[in-house]
C-alpha positions as CSV (number, residue, x, y, z in Angstrom):
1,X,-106.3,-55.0,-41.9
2,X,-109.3,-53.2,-43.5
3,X,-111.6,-54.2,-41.2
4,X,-109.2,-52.9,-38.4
5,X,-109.4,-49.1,-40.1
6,X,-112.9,-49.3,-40.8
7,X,-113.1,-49.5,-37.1
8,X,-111.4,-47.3,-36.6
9,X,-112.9,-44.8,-39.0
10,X,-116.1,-45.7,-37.1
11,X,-115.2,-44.9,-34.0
12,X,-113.9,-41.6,-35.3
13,X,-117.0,-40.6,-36.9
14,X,-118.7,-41.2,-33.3
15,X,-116.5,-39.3,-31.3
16,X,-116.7,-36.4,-34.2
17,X,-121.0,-36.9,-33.9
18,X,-119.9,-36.3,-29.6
19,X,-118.0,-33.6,-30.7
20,X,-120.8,-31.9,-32.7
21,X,-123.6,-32.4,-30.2
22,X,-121.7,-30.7,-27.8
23,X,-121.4,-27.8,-30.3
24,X,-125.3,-28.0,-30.6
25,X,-125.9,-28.0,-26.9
26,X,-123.7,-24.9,-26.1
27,X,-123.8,-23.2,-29.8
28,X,-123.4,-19.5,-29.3
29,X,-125.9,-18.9,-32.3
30,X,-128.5,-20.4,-33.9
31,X,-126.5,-20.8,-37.1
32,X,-124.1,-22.4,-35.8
33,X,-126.6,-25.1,-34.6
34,X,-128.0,-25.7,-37.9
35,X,-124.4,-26.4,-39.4
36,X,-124.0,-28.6,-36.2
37,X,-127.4,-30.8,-37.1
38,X,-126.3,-30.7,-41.0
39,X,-122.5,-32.3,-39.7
40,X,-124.2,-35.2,-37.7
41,X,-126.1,-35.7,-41.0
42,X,-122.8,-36.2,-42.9
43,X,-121.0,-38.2,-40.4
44,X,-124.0,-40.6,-40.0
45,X,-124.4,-41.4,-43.9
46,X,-120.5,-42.1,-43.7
47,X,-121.2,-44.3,-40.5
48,X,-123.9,-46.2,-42.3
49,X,-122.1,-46.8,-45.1
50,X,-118.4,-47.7,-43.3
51,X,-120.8,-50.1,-41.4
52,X,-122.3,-51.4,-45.0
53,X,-118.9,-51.9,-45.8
54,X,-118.0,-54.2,-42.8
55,X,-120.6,-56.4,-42.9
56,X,-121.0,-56.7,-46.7
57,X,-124.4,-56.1,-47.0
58,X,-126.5,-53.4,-49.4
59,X,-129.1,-53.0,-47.2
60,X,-128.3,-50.2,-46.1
61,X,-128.3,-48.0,-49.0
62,X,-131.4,-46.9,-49.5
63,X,-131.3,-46.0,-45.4
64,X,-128.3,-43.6,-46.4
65,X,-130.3,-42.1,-49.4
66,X,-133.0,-41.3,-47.1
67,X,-130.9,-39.8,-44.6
68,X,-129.2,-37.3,-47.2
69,X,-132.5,-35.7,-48.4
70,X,-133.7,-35.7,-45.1
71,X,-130.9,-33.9,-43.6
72,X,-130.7,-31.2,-46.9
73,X,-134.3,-30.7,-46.0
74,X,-134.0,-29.9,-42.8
75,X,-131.0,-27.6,-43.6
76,X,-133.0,-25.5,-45.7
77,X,-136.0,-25.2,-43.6
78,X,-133.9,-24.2,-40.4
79,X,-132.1,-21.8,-42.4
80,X,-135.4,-20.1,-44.0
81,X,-136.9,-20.5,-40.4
82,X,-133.6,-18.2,-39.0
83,X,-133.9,-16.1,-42.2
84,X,-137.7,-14.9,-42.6
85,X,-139.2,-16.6,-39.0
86,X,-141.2,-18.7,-41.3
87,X,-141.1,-22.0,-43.0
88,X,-143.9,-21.7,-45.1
89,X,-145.5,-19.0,-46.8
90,X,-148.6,-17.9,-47.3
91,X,-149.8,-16.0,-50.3
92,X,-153.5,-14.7,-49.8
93,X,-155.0,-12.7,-52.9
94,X,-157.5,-10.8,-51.0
């Protein structure tokens, strides 16, 4: 029975990641595309670790750790890129 809704909550999470890439194709903004990118993040850790869960394995932890800081760190750079036009900055003294 709990492997039966963890399928299901998998499948669920793929059709929501369908869902979201269509948002990030036609996006009316670029804003909106960034909150797209940050939502497949989220839906992929929980994928990762509802497939953890079903084949009762830990291996895949450190895969979902990676993914996290790697999709908060792309958040913030696309969101300073929107902001200022630039990810990094510069600071000459002469």
């Amino acid at each position: 029975m709990i492997e039966f809704m963890l399928s299901i909550s998998l499948s669920l999470f793929a059709l929501s990641i369908a869902i979201v890439l269509y948002r990030i194709i036609r996006g009316p903004s670029m804003p909106d595309r960034v909150i797209a990118m940050d939502t497949i993040g989220v839906n992929l850790i929980s994928g990762i670790a509802v497939i953890s869960i079903l084949l009762k394995t830990r291996a895949f932890l450190e895969v979902i750790l990676i993914i996290g800081i790697l999709a908060f760190i792309s958040t913030i750079a696309l969101s300073k890129f929107i902001e200022r036009g630039v990810i990094v900055e510069y600071k000459r003294d002469r």
